[in-house]
TIKEDO-827516 format. One record per residue (C-alpha): residue in three letters; y, z, x; residue number from 0. Coordinates in nm, 3 decimals, padded with zeros to 5 digits. Layout:
residues N
@res->ALA, yy->Y, zz->Z, xx->X, n->NUM
...
This chain:
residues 363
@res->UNK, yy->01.770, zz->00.670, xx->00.423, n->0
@res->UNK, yy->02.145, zz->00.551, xx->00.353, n->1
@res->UNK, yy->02.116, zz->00.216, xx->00.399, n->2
@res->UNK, yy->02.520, zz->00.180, xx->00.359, n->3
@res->UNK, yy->02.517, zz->00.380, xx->00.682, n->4
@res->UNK, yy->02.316, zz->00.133, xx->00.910, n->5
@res->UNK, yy->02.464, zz->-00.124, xx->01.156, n->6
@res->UNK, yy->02.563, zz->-00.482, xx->01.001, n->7
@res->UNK, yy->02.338, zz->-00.759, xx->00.998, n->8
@res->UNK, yy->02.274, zz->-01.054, xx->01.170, n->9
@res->UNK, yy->02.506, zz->-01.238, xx->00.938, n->10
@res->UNK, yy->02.835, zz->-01.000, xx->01.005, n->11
@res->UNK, yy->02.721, zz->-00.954, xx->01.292, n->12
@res->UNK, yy->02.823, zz->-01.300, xx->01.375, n->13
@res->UNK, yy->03.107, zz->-01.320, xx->01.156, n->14
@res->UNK, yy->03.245, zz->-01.031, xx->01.302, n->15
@res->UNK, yy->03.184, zz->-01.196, xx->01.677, n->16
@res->UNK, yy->03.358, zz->-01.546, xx->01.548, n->17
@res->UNK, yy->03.645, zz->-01.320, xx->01.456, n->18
@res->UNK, yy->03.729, zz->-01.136, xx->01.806, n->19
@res->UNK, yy->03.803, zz->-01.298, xx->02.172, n->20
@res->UNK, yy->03.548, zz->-01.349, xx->02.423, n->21
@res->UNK, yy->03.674, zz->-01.106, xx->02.635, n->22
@res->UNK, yy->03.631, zz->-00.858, xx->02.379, n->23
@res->UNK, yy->03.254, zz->-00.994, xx->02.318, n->24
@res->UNK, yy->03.062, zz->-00.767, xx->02.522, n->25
@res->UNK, yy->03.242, zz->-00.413, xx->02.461, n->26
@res->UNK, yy->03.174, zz->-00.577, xx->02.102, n->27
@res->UNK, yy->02.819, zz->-00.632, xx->02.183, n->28
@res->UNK, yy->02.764, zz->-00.284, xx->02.331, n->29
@res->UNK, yy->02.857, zz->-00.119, xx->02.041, n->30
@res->UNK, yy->02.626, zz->-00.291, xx->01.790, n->31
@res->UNK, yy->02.301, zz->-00.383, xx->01.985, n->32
@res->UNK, yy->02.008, zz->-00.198, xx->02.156, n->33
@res->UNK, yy->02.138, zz->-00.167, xx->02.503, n->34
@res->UNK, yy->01.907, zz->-00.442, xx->02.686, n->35
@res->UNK, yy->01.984, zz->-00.635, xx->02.378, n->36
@res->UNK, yy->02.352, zz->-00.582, xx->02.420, n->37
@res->UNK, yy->02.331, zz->-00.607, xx->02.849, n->38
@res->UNK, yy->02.142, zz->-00.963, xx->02.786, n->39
@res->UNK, yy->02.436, zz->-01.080, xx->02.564, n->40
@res->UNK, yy->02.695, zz->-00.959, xx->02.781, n->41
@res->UNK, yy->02.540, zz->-01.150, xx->03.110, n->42
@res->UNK, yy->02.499, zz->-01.482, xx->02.904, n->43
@res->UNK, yy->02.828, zz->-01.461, xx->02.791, n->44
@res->UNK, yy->02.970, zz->-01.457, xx->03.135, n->45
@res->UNK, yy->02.778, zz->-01.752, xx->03.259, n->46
@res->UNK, yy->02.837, zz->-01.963, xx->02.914, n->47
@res->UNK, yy->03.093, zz->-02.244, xx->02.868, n->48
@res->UNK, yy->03.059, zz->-02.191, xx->02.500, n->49
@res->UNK, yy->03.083, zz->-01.767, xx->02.471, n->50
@res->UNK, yy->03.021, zz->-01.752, xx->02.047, n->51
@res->UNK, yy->02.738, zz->-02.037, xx->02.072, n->52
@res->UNK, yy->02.562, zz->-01.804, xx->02.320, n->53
@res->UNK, yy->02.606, zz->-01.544, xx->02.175, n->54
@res->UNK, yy->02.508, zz->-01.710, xx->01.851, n->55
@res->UNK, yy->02.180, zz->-01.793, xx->01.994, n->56
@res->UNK, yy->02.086, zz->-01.457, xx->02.168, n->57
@res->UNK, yy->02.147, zz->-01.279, xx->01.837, n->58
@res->UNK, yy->01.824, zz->-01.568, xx->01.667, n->59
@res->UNK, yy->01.597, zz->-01.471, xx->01.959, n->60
@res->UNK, yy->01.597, zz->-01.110, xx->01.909, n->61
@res->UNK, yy->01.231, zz->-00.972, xx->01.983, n->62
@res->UNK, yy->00.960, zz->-00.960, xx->01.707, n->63
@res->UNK, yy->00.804, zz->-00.613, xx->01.674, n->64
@res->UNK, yy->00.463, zz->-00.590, xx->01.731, n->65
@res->UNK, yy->00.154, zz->-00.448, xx->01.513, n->66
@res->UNK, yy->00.038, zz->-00.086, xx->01.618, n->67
@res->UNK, yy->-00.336, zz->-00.112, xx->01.661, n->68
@res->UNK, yy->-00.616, zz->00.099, xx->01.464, n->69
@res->UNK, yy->-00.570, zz->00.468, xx->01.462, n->70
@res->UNK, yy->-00.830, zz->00.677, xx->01.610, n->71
@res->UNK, yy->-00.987, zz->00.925, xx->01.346, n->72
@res->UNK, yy->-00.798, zz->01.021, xx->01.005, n->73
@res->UNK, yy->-00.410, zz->00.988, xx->00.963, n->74
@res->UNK, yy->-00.321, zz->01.277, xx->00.773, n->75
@res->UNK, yy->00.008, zz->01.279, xx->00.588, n->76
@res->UNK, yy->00.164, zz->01.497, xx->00.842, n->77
@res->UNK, yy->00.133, zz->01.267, xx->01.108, n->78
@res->UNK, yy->00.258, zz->00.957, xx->00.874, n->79
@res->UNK, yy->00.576, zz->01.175, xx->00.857, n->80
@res->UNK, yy->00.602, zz->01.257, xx->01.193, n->81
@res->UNK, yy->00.609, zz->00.855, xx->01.304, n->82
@res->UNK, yy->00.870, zz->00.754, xx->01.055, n->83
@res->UNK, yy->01.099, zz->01.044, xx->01.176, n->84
@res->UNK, yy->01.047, zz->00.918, xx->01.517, n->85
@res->UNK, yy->01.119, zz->00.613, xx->01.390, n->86
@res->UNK, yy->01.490, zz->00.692, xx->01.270, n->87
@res->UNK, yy->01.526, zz->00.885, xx->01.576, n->88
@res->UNK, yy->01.474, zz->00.573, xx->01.795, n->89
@res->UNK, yy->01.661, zz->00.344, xx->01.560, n->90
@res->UNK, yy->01.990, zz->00.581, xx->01.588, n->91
@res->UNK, yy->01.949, zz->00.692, xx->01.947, n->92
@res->UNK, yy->01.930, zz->01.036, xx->01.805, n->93
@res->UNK, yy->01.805, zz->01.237, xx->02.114, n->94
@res->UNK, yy->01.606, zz->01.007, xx->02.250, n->95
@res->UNK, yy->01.716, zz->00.634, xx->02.398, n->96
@res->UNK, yy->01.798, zz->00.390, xx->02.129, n->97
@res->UNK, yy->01.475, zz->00.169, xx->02.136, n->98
@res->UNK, yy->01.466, zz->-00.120, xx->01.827, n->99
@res->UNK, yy->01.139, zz->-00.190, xx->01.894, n->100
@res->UNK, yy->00.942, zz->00.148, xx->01.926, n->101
@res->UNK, yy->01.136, zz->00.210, xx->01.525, n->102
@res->UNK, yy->00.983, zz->-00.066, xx->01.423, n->103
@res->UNK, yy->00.653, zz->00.029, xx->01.546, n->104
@res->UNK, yy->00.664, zz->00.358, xx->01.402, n->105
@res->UNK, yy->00.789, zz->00.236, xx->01.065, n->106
@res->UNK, yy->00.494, zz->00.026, xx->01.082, n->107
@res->UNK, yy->00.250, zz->00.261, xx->01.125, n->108
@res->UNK, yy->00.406, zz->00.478, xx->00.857, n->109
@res->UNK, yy->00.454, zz->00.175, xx->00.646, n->110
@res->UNK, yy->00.113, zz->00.114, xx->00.669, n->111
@res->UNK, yy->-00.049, zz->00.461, xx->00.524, n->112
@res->UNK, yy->00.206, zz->00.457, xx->00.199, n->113
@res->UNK, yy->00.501, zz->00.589, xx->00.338, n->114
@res->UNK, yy->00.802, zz->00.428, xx->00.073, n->115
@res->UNK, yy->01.076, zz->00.558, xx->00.354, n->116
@res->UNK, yy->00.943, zz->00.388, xx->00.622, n->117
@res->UNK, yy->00.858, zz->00.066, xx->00.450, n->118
@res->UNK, yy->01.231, zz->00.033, xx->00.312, n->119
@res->UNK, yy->01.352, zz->00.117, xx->00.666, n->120
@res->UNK, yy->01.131, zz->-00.147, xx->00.814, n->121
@res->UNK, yy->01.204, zz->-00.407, xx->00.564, n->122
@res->UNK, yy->01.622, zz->-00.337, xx->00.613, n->123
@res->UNK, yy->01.548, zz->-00.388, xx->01.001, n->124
@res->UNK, yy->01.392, zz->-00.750, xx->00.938, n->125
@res->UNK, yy->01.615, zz->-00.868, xx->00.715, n->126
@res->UNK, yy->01.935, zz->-00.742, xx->00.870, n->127
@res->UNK, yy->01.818, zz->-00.850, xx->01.209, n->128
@res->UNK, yy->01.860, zz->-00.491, xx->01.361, n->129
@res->UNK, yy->01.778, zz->-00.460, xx->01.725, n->130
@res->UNK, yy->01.442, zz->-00.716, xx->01.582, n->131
@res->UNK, yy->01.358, zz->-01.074, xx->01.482, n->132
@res->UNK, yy->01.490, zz->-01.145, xx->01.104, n->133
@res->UNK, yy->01.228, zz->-01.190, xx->00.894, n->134
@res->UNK, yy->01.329, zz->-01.178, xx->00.497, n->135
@res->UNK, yy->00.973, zz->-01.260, xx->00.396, n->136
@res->UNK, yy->00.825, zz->-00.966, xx->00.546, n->137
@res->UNK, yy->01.124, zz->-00.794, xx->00.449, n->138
@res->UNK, yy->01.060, zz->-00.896, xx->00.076, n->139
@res->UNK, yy->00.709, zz->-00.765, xx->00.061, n->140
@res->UNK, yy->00.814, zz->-00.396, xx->00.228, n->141
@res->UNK, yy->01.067, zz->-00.363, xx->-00.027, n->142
@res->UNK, yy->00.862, zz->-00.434, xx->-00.335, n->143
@res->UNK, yy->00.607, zz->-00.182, xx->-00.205, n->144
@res->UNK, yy->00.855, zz->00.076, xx->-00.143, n->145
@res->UNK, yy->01.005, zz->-00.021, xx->-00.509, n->146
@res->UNK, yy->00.698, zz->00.009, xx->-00.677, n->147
@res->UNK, yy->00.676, zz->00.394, xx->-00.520, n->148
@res->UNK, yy->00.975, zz->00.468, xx->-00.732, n->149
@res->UNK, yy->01.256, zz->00.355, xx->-00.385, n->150
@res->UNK, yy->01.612, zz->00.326, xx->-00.548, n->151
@res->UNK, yy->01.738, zz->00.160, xx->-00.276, n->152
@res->UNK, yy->01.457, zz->-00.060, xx->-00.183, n->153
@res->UNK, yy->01.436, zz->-00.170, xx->-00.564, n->154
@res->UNK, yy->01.808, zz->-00.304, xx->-00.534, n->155
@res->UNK, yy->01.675, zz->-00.506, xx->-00.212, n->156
@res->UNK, yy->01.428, zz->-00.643, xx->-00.363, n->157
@res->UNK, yy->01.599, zz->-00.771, xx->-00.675, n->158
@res->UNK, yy->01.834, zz->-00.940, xx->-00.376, n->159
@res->UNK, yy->01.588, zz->-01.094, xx->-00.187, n->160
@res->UNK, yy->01.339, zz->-01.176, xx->-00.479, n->161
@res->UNK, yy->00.925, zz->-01.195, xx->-00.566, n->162
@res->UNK, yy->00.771, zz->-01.215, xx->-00.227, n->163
@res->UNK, yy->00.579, zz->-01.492, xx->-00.135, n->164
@res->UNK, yy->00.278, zz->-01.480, xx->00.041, n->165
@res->UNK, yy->00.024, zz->-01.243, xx->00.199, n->166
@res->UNK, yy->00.172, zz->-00.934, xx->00.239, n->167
@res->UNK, yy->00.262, zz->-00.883, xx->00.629, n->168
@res->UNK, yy->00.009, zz->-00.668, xx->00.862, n->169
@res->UNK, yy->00.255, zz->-00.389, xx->00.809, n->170
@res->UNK, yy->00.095, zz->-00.380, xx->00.472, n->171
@res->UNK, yy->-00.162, zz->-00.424, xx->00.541, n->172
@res->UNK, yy->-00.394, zz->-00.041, xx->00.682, n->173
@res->UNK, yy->-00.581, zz->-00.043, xx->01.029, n->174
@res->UNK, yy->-00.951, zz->-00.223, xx->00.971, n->175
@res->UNK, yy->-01.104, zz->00.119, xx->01.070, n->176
@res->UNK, yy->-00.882, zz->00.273, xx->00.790, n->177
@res->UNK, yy->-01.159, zz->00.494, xx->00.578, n->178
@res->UNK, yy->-00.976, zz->00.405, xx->00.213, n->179
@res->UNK, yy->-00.909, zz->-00.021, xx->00.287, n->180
@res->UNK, yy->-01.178, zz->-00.171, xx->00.440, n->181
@res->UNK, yy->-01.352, zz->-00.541, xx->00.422, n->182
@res->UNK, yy->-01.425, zz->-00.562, xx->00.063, n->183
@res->UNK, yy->-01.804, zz->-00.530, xx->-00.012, n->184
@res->UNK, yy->-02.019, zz->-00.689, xx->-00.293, n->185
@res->UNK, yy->-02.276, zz->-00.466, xx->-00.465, n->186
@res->UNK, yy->-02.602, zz->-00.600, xx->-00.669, n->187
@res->UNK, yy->-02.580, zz->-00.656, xx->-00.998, n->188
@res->UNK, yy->-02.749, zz->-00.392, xx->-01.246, n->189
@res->UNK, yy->-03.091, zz->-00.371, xx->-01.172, n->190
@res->UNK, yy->-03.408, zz->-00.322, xx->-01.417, n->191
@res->UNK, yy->-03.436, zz->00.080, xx->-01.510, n->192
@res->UNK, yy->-03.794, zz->00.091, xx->-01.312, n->193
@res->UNK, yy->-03.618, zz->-00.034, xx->-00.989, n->194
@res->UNK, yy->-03.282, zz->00.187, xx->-01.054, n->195
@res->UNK, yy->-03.466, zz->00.458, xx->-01.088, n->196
@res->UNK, yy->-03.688, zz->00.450, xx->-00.725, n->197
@res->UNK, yy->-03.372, zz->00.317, xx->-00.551, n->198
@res->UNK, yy->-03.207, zz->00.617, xx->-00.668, n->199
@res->UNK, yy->-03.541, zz->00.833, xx->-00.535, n->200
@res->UNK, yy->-03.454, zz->00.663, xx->-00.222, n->201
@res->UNK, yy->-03.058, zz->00.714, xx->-00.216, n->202
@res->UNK, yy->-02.968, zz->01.016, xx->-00.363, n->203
@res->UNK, yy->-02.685, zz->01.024, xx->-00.608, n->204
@res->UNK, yy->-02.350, zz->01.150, xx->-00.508, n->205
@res->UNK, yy->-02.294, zz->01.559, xx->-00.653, n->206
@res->UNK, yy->-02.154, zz->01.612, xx->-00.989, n->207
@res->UNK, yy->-01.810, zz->01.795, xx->-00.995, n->208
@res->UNK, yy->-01.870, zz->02.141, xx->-00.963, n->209
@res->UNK, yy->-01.604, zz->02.204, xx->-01.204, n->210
@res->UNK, yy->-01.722, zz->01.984, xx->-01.500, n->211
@res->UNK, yy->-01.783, zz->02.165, xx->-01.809, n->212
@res->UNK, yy->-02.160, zz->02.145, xx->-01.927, n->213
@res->UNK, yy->-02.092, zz->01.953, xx->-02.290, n->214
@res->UNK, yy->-01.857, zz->01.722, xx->-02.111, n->215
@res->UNK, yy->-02.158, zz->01.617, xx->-01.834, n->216
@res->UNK, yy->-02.372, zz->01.606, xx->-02.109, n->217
@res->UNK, yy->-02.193, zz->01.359, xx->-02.287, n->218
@res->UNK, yy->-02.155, zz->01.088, xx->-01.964, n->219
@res->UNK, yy->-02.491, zz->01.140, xx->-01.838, n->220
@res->UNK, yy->-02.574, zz->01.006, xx->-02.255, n->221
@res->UNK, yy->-02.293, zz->00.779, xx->-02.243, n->222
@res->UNK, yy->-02.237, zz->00.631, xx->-01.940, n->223
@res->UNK, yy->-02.592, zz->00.403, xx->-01.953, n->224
@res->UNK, yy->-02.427, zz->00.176, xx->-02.241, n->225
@res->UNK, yy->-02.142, zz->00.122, xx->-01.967, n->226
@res->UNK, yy->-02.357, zz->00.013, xx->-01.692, n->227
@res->UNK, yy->-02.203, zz->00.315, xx->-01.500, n->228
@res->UNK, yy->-02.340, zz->00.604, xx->-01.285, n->229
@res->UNK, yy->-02.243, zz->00.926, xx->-01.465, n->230
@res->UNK, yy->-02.123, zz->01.061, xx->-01.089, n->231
@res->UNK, yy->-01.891, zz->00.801, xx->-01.069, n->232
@res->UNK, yy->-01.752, zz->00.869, xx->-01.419, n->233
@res->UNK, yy->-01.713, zz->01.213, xx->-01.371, n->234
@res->UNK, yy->-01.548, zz->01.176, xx->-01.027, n->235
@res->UNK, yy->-01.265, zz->00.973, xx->-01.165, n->236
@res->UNK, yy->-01.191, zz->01.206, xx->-01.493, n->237
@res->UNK, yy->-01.216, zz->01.493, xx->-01.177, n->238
@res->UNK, yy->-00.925, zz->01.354, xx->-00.985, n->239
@res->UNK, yy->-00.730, zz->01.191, xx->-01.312, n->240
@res->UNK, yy->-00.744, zz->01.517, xx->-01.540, n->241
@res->UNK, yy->-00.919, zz->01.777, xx->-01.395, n->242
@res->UNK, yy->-01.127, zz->01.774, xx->-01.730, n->243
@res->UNK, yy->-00.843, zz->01.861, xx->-01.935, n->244
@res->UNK, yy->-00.821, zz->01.659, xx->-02.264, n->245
@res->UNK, yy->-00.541, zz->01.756, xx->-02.395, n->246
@res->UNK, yy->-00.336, zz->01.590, xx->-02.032, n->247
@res->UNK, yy->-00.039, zz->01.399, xx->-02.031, n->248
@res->UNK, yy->00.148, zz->01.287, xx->-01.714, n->249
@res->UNK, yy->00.484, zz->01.173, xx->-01.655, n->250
@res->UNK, yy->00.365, zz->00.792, xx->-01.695, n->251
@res->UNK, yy->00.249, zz->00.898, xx->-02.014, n->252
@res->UNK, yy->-00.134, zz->00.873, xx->-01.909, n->253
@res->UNK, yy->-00.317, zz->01.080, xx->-02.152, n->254
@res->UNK, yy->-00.652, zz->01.277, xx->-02.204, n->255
@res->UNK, yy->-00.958, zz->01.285, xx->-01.974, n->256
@res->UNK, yy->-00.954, zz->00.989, xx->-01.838, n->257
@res->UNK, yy->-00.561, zz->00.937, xx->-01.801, n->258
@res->UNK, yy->-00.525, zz->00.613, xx->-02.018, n->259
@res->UNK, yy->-00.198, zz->00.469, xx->-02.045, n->260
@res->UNK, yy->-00.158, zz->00.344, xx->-02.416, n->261
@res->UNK, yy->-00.177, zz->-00.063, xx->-02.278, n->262
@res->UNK, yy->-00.491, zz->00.026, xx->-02.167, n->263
@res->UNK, yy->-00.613, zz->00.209, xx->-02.444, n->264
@res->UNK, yy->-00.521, zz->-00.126, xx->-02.656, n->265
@res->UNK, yy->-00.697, zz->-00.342, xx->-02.411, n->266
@res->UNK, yy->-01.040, zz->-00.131, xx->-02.451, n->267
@res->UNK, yy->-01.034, zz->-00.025, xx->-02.839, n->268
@res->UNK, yy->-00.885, zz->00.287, xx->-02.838, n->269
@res->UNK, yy->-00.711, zz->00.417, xx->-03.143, n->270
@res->UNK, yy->-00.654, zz->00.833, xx->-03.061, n->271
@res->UNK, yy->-00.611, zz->00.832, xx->-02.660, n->272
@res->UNK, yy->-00.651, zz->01.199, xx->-02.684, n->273
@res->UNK, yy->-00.979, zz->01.213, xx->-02.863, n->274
@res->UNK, yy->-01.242, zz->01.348, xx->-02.609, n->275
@res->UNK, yy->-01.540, zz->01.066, xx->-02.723, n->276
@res->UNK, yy->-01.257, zz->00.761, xx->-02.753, n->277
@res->UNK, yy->-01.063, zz->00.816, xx->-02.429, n->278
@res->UNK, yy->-01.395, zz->00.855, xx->-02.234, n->279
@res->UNK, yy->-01.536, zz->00.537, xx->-02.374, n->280
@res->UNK, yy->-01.191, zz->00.367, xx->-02.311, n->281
@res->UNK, yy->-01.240, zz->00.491, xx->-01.922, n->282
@res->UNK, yy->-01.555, zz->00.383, xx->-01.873, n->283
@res->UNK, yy->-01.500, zz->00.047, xx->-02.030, n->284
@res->UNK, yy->-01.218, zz->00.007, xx->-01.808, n->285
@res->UNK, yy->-01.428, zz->00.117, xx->-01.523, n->286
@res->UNK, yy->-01.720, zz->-00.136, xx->-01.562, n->287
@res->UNK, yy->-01.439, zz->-00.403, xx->-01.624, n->288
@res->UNK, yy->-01.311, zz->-00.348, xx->-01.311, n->289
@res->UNK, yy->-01.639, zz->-00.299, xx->-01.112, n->290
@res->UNK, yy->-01.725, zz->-00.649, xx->-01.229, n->291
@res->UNK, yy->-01.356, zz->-00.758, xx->-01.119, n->292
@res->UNK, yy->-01.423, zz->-00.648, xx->-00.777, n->293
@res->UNK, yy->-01.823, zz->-00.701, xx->-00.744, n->294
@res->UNK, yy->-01.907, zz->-00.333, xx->-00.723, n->295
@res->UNK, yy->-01.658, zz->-00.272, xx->-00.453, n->296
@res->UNK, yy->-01.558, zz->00.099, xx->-00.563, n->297
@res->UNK, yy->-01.275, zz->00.127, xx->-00.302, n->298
@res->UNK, yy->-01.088, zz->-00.183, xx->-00.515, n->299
@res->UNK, yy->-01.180, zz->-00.061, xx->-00.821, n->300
@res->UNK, yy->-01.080, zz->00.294, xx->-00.776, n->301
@res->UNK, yy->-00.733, zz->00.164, xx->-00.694, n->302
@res->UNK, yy->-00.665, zz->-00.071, xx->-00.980, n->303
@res->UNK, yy->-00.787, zz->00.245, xx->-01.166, n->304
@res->UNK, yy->-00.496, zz->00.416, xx->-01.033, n->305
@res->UNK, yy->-00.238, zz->00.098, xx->-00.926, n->306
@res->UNK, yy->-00.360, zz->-00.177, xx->-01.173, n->307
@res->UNK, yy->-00.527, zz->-00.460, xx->-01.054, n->308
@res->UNK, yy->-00.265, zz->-00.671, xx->-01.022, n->309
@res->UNK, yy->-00.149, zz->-00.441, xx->-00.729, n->310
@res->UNK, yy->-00.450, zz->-00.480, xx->-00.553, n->311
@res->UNK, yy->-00.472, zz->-00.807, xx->-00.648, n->312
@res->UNK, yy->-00.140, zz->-00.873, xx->-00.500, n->313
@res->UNK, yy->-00.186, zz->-00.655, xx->-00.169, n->314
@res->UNK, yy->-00.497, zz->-00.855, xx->-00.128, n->315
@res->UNK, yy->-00.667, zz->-00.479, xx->-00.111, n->316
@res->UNK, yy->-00.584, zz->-00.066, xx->-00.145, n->317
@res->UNK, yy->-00.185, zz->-00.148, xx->-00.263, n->318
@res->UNK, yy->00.033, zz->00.036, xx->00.029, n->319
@res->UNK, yy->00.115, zz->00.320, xx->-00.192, n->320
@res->UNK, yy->00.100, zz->00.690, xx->-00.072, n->321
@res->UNK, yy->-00.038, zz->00.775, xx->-00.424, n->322
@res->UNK, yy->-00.284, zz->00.559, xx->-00.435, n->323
@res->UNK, yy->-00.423, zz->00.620, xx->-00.098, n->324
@res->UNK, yy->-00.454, zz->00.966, xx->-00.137, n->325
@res->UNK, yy->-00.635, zz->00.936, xx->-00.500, n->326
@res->UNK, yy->-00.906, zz->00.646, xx->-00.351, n->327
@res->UNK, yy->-00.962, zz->00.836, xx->-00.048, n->328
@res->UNK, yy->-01.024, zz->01.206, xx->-00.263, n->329
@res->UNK, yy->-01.251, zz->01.035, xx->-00.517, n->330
@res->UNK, yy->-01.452, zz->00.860, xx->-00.162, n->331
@res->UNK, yy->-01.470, zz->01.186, xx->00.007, n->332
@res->UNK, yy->-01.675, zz->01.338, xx->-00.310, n->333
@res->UNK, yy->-01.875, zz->01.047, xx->-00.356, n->334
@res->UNK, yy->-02.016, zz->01.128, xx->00.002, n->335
@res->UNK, yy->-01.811, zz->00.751, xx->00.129, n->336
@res->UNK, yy->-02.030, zz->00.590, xx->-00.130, n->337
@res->UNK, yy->-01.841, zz->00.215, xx->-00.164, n->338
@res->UNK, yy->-02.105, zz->00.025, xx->-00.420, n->339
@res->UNK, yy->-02.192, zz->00.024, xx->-00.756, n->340
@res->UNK, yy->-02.411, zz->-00.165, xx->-00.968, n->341
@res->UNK, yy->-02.177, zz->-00.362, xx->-01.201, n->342
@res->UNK, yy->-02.236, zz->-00.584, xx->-01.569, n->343
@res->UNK, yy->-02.193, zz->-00.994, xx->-01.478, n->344
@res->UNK, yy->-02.116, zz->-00.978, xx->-01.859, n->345
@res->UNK, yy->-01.778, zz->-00.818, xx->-01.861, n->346
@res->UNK, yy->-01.577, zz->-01.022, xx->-01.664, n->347
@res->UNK, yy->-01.550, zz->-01.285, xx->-01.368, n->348
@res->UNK, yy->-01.462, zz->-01.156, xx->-01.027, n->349
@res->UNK, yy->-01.074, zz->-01.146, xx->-00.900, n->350
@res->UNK, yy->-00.976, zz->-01.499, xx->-00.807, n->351
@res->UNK, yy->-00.811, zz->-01.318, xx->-00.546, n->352
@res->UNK, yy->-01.178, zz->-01.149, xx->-00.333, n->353
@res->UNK, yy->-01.261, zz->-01.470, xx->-00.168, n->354
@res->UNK, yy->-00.894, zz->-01.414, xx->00.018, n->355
@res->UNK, yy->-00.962, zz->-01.087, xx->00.047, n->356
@res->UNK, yy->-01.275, zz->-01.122, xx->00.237, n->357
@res->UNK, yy->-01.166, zz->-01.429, xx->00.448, n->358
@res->UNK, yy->-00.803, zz->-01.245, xx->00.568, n->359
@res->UNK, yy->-01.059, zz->-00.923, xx->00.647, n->360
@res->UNK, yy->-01.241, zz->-01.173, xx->00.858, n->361
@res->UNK, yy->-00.929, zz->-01.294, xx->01.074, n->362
């Protein structure tokens, strides 16, 4: 979206206003503002000794947009697409009445699945004041998500408005019945092989990928033990990061089976990221490191997999990314929605940030 194409904000908004007569206020006022916005104005400017300081004020108590509630069933990203084009379309009064508040909603919900459009749109409407209450700290937070999606625009913004501070804002935050971001859960630690093995019996393991060559499922199911790691969890990751190809390279410069970016491969050992035995070792290293991060919460560590920790870290949960959604929510669906696993107290302590985590789930 074009942001040099959107209505001025709230500031030259009221420059512009100090600049023009109060008789010329209101056609002023219709011309700018959401029509009940602009008839409000109009009426208090009428009945005001002071025209600009009224106007002034009417322009601070815009409305606040309010928080769609939990989607019923699966938001596919069809339907994420659909809102935020409803959104512009409401925004711009393009076919339908101009409505500030139903855009905002919509670029909410959108915002809220992953959708780096709608959560630059949203965060220009709080921070401009457009038709909605200002909010720059909301607005901060939208445009470093839609930033770290790759957003031009929204990258520029957020270099303006700087680091956000804060929680990020419940239009960052998915529905609580969402299937990839829920309350973050806490698994048991590793358990003696004798009681592994009849829990296991009892719960049987998610299926193997029926795509994974023989020698390479040979290998986990060997390897995966000194990791502390269940070989389908292993092979569901190097499933959705490489498709079992070794010799893959993506435009991050991830590499081999297990899609290791070379600061990763430092952090866990690895010398040759595209040697088969080294780049699954480095993988499932990582992958015990973060199980232990999170406390055997799979949904967090399947997105610091893919995001980095510090994103979910950061977004207190699955980061608001389109990407990263759709990668936590494929590897879930072939785990059978399985969200423990055992992890090692020895590799690391738990995210100083799952104690927030759990208490904003809890609000």
């Amino acid at each position: 979206m074009n942001g040099s194409a959107r209505v001025p904000g709230l500031a030259a908004l009221r420059a512009r206003a100090q600049r023009r007569a109060p008789a010329a206020l209101a056609a002023f006022a219709l011309a700018v503002l959401p029509p009940a916005a602009a008839a409000q104005w109009s009426a208090t400017l009428a009945a005001a000794p002071n025209e600009l300081g009224a106007a002034a004020a009417l322009l601070e108590t815009l409305p606040r947009p309010s928080v769609p509630p939990a989607e019923k069933g699966p938001v596919v990203p069809a339907q994420v697409q659909r809102w935020r084009q409803e959104a512009v379309a409401a925004e711009y009064g393009d076919g339908v009445p101009r409505d500030a508040l139903r855009a905002a909603a919509l670029y909410c919900r959108a915002a809220r699945y992953g959708d780096a459009e709608a959560q630059y749109a949203l965060g220009w409407m709080l921070t401009n004041g457009r038709g909605i209450e200002r909010n720059d700290a909301h607005a901060a937070h939208l445009f470093a998500a839609a930033a770290e999606q790759g957003h031009a625009q929204a990258a520029a913004m957020a270099a303006r408005l700087g680091d956000p501070v804060g929680p990020p804002p419940p239009c960052l935050r998915p529905p609580d019945a969402d299937v990839v971001a829920q309350a973050p859960v806490r698994a048991a630690p590793p358990r003696p092989a004798a009681v592994l093995r009849k829990a296991q019996a009892a719960a049987p393991a998610p299926p193997l990928p029926a795509n994974a060559p023989e020698p390479i499922v040979r290998y986990v199911r060997l390897a995966a033990p000194d990791y502390k790691l269940e070989p389908w969890l292993v092979l569901a990751v190097m499933a959705a990061e490489s498709n079992f190809n070794a010799g893959a390279v993506s435009p991050k410069n991830a590499q081999g089976l297990m899609q290791l970016i070379p600061d990763t491969a430092r952090r866990f050992g690895v010398k040759d990221l595209l040697d088969p035995v080294q780049n699954i070792r480095g993988g499932m290293a990582y992958l015990r490191w973060l199980l232990a991060y999170y406390e055997g919460d799979v949904s967090l560590a399947l997105a610091a997999y893919n995001a980095g920790e510090g994103a979910v870290d950061r977004y207190l949960g699955v980061p608001p990314f389109a990407e990263t959604r759709n990668y936590v929510l494929k590897i879930l669906v072939s785990l059978n929605g399985r969200r423990t696993h055992p992890y090692d107290l020895t590799a690391t302590l738990p995210s100083p940030r799952l104690a927030l985590m759990r208490e904003l789930w809890r609000r």
